[in-house]
PABAVO-743197 format. One line per 8 residues: their letters; for each residue x, y, z of C-alpha. Coordinates in steps of 0.2 Angstrom, whole numbers. Example, Ala and Ser with C-alpha at 12.3 -4.5 7.8 and 13.67 -1.06 7.14 Angstrom:
# PABAVO-743197
AS = 62,-22,39  68,-5,36 .
# end
This chain:
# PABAVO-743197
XXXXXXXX = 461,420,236  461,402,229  442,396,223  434,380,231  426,370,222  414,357,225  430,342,223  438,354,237 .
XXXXXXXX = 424,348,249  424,331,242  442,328,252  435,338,267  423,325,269  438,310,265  447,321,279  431,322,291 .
XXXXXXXX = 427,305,292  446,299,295  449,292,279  470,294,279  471,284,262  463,283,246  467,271,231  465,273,213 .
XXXXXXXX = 469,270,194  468,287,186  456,291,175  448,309,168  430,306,174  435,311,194  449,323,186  443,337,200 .
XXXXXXXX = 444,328,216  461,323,207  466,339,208  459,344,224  468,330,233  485,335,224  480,352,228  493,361,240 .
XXXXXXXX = 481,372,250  475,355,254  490,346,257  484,346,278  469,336,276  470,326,258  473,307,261  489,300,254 .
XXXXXXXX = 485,292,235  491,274,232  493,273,213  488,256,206  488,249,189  471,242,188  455,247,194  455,228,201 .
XXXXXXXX = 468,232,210  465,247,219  448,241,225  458,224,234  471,237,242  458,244,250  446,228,255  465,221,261 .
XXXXXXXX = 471,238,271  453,237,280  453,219,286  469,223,294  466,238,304  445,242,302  451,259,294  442,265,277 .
XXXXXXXX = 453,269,261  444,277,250  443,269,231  440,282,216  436,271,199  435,280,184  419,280,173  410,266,167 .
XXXXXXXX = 426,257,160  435,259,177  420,253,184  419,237,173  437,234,179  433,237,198  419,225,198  426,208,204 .
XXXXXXXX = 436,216,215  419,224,222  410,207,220  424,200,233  421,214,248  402,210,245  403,190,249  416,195,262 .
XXXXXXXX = 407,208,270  419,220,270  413,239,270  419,250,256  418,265,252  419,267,232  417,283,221  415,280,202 .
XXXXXXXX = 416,296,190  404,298,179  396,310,166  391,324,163  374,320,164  369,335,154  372,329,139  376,348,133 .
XXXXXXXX = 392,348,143  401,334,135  416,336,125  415,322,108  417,308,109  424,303,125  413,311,136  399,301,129 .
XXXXXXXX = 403,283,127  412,287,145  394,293,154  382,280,158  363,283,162  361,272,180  380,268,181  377,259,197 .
XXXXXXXX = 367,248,189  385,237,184  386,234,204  371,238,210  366,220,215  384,215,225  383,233,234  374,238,251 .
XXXXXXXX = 368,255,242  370,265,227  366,281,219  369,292,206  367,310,212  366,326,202  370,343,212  379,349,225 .
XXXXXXXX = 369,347,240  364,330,235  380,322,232  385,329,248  369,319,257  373,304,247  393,303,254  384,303,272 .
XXXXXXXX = 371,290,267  383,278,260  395,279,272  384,277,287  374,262,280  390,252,272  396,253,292  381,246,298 .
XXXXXXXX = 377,228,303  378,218,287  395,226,282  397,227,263  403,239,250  394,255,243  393,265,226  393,282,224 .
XXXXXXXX = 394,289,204  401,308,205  393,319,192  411,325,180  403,343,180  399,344,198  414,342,206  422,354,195 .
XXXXXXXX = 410,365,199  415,382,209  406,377,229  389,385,228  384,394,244  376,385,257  383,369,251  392,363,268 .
XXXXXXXX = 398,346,277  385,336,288  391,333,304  405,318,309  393,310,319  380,309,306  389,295,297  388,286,314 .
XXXXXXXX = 382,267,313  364,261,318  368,246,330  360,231,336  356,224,350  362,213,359  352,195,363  336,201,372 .
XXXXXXXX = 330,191,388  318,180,379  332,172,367  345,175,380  336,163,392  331,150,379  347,150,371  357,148,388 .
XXXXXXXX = 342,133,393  349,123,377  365,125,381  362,119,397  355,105,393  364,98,379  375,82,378  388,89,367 .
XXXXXXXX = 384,107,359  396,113,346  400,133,342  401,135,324  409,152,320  413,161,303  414,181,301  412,184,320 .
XXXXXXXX = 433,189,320  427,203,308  428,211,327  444,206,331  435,210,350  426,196,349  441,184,350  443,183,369 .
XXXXXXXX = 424,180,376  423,170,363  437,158,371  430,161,389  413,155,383  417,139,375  428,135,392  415,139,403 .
XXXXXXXX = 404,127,390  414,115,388  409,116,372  418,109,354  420,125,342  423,122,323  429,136,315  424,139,295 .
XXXXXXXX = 440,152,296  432,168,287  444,175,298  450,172,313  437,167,326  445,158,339  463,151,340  468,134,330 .
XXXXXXXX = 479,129,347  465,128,359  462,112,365  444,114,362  444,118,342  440,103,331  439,109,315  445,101,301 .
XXXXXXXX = 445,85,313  431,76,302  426,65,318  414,55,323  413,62,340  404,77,332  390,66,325  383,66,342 .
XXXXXXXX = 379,84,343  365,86,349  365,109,348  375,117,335  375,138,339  382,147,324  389,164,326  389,173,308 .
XXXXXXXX = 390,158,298  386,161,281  386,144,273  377,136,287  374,119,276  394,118,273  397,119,291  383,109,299 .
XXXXXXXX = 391,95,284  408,98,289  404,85,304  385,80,304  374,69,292  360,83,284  344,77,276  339,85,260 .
XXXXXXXX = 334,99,269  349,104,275  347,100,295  354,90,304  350,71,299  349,67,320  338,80,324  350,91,331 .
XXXXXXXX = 343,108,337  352,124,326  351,142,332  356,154,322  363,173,330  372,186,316  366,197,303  367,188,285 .
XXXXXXXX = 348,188,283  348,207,284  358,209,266  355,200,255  357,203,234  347,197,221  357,192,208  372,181,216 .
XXXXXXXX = 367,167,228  380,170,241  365,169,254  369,150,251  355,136,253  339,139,264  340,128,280  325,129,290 .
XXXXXXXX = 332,129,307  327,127,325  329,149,330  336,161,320  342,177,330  348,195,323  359,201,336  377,210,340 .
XXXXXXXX = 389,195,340  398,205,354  386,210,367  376,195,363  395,183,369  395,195,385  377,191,390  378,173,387 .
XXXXXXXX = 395,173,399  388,184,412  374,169,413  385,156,410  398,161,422  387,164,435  393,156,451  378,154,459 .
XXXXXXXX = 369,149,442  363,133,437  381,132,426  390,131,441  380,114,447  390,97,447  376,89,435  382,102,423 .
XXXXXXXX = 400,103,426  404,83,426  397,82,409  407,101,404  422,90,411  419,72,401  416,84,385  435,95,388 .
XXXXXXXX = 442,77,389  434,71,374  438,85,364  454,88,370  459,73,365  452,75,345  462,91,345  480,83,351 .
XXXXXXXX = 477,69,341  473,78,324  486,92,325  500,79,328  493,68,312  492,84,303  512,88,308  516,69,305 .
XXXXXXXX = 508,71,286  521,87,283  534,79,289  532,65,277  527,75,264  546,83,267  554,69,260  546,70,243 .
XXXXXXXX = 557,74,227  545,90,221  540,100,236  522,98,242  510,112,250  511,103,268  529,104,266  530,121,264 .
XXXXXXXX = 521,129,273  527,119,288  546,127,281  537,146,279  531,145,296  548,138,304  559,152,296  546,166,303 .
XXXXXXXX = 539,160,318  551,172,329  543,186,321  525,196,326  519,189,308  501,191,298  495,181,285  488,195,275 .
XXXXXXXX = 484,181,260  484,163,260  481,161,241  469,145,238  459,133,247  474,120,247  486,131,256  474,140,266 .
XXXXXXXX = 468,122,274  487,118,277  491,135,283  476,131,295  483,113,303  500,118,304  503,137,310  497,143,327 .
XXXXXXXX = 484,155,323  481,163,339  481,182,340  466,191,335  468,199,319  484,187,312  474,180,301  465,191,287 .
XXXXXXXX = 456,175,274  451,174,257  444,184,246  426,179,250  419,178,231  429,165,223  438,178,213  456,177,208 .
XXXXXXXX = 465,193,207  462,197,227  481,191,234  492,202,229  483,218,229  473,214,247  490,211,253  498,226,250 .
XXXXXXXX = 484,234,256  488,223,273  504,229,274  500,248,270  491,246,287  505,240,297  519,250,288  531,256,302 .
XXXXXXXX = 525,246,315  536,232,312  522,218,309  528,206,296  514,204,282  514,189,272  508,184,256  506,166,252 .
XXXXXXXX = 502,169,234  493,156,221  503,159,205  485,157,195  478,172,206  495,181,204  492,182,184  477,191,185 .
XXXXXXXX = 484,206,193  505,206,194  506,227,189  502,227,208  521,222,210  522,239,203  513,248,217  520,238,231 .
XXXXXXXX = 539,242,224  533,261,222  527,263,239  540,254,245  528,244,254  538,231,268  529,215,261  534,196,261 .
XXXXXXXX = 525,189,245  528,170,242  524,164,225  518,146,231  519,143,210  513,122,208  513,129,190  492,124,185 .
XXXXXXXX = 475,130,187  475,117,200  457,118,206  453,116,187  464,103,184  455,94,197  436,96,189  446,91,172 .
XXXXXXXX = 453,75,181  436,73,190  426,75,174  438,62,163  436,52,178  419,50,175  417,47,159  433,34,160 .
XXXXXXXX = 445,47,148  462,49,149  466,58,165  483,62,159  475,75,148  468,86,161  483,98,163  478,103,146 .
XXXXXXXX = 473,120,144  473,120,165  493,122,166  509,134,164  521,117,162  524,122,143  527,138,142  531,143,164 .
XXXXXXXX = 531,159,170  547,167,177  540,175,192  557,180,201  561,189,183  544,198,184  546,204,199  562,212,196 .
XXXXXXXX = 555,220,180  543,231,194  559,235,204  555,221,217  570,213,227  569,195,222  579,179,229  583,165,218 .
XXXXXXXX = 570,152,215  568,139,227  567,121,219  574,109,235  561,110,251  579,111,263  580,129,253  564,135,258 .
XXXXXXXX = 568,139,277  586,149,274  577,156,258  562,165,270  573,170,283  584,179,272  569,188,265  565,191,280 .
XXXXXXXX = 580,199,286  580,210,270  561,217,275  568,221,291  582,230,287  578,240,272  560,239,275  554,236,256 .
XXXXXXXX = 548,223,249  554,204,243  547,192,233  550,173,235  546,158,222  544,141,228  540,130,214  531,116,218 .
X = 520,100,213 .
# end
């Protein structure tokens, strides 16, 4: 009869709560629960192991492969060096509100049961205190029964409105311990998350009264895709508003096509808003900025009523400021985005409310016309500006990813990675980002070495269902973590990554080009020290080193369309992965 031992029940649990994956670099200090998911009397219910290079990675794999489908992968990280490693990545899920689930070896504790050496400079006294202040939760639990309580703890409370990452450090010797007796699994349930409520009928009715009265409210939406659910009443609202929505593009909150989404637009149309309702916006002063003049307050400079409905002021950390600037608004309301969209359109949408009188609906209608017209307008100067740009001797961003989209438009595509700020704001003028869920953002903490690995991650989700995942990849985030290459090759993981390679630091050429500016030094010297142009990386050669199919290097923007589509046909055919360099200015 085969022992169990404690790392045994450690899968059970993975297995239990419907966790089909789990990601890691390997290390000694969770040695057990290596074996026990290798073990094959537990080959029925062990999660399959994505092997990664880096610590880094493996934490991005999984914060990718749960923005694309809303399933956990579980990441292991060994020790306190693997945690070290693991902490960027983990900085990202917390400013992106992404739920995981991370388990960090440690010890042992008892200082008596630690081999020389390595044991001790590899056991840490409060090892969650590296992440304990960019996590939901922590602990470090010592015993059986307690380690158990913990796992049910963490994962109920890192599902539960504000969404964020938790920590649990898993004792060397416990879970190599034989399973003590009466040591069992909680139920399923018990891991179940506490919910909020919806609006209740006091905010519901003064909420629904403003919108009512307003001139020209705007919806200003964030992180509310998060639940790609949301997607649809949030369209049926804003029509039966006839309201502007800007969208900050956390993920994807409302489609970019509809004729009532202004963002990006910069117009003065907007400086007349007289109600702004934001929906899980987490830089509420870079939003309300985006199109009104703010006093040094951060409120709108005309007076402008704010209401606020989400759940950021629930979690915040007290060492990194991503809470962003205090703004003392008009209401602020903790509520379910969901229910909270269904009660507003069930009063809204009441035929025989006050929405439905021709005092209301004649302004809704001048408002659709209004905006509708913004919206036209900026999207055919935005596909003017690419087109241009096409005639350029070095390719520009604009340029090409009007070409990317082109050659996969035909296909059921997501962008798993946009890779910076520049591409992302192009990707987000010229592709149609319509379908809930098409759309998966940025890393959330500003922190380069996310694309690659949250991509793969992506595309483990959607392996064998035909989805086309792509990687629009900045070559500077792509330094920080290219062994992934090896993992997406190994797994032979069906994804499109396009090295969109400009060949700088660009965002830090830019401060450099800034500063000089200022001080009226030679700009020309920014690329210094900012840039690859001296000594360039051969990123088709690099991929093929993993085992990576590659296509030659594109250099002429006519190139970039036949270039895709023949990746694209490779993907589909041999389902494994291609890699794609576009260089660029």
């Amino acid at each position: 009869m085969t022992t169990s031992y404690f790392s045994d029940l450690v899968v059970e649990f993975l297995h239990q709560q419907g966790i089909d994956k789990v990601a890691f670099n390997p290390g000694a200090s969770f040695r057990g629960v290596h074996d026990s998911l290798v073990h094959e009397d537990n080959a029925d219910i062990a999660p399959d192991i994505v092997m990664t290079c880096h610590e880094e990675i493996a934490v991005a794999v999984a914060h990718g492969y749960h923005k694309a489908s809303g399933r956990h992968m579980g990441v292991f990280v060994h020790a306190n060096v693997g945690l070290l490693h693991a902490s960027m990545a983990i900085f990202n899920a917390w400013c992106d509100r992404v739920p995981l689930f991370v388990i960090g070896g440690n010890g042992p504790v008892d200082a008596g049961k630690r081999r020389p050496w390595i044991d001790w400079i590899h056991t840490s006294q409060n090892i969650e205190s590296v992440v304990k202040d960019y996590v939901k939760w922590c602990d470090q639990p010592i015993g059986q029964k307690a380690t158990v309580e913990s796992f049910y703890r963490a994962f109920k409370l890192m599902n539960t409105p504000t969404h964020a990452p938790v920590f649990i450090a898993l004792d060397f010797d416990v879970q190599e311990q034989p399973l003590e007796d009466g040591v069992r699994l909680l139920p399923a349930s018990a891991t179940e998350a506490t919910r909020l409520p919806g609006l209740n009928r006091t905010d519901l009715d003064d909420l629904a009264q403003r919108l009512l009265n307003a001139r020209l409210p705007v919806l200003v939406v964030d992180f509310s895709g998060r639940d790609p659910d949301t997607v649809e009443p949030l369209v049926a609202l804003a029509d039966l508003l006839g309201a502007a929505v800007v969208d900050r593009g956390n993920r994807l909150n409302f489609p970019n096509t509809h004729h009532l989404n202004v963002s990006h637009t910069g117009a003065e149309l907007l400086a007349e808003a007289d109600l702004v309702v934001a929906l899980e916006v987490q830089d509420l002063v870079g939003a309300l900025g985006s199109f009104l003049p703010l006093t040094d307050q951060g409120t709108p400079a005309n007076g402008a009523d704010v209401i606020t409905l989400g759940f950021n002021e629930l979690l915040t950390s007290k060492w990194a400021a991503d809470y962003q600037q205090f703004v003392p608004v008009t209401r602020s309301v903790a509520a379910d985005t969901a229910d909270s969209l269904a009660a507003l359109r069930s009063v809204v949408g009441n035929p025989a409310g006050p929405f439905a009188a021709p005092a209301f609906t004649e302004r809704r209608e001048q408002r659709v016309k209004a905006l509708s017209a913004l919206h036209t307008e900026a999207r055919a100067d935005w596909g003017r500006q690419a087109d241009e740009a096409k005639s350029r001797t070095r390719i520009h961003v604009s340029a090409a990813v009007d070409e990317i989209y082109r050659a996969v438009r035909d296909e059921e595509w997501i962008l798993a990675n946009t890779g910076s700020l520049t591409i992302d704001g192009w990707v987000k003028k010229l592709w149609p980002l319509e379908r809930p869920g098409s759309y998966l953002g940025l890393n959330g903490g500003g922190g380069l070495g996310y694309g690659l690995g949250a991509s793969v991650g992506a595309a483990l989700a959607h392996q064998g269902d035909g989805t086309l995942c792509i990687d629009l990849q900045a070559d500077g985030d792509f330094l920080y973590t290219p062994s992934a290459l090896w993992t997406v090759a190994a797994y032979e993981v069906p994804l499109l990554v396009i090295v969109m390679n400009n060949r700088l630091y660009l965002n830090s050429t830019q401060h450099a080009e800034r500063i000089a500016g200022h001080r009226d030094r030679d700009a020309d010297r920014a690329h210094i020290a900012t840039s690859f142009y001296d000594q360039p990386v051969d990123f088709v050669t690099l991929a093929e080193s993993f085992g990576v199919h590659t296509l030659p290097r594109v250099e002429d923007i006519g190139a970039v369309m036949p270039t895709v589509r023949e990746a694209v046909s490779h993907i589909k055919e041999h389902g494994k992965p291609v890699l794609v360099e576009i260089l660029m200015e």
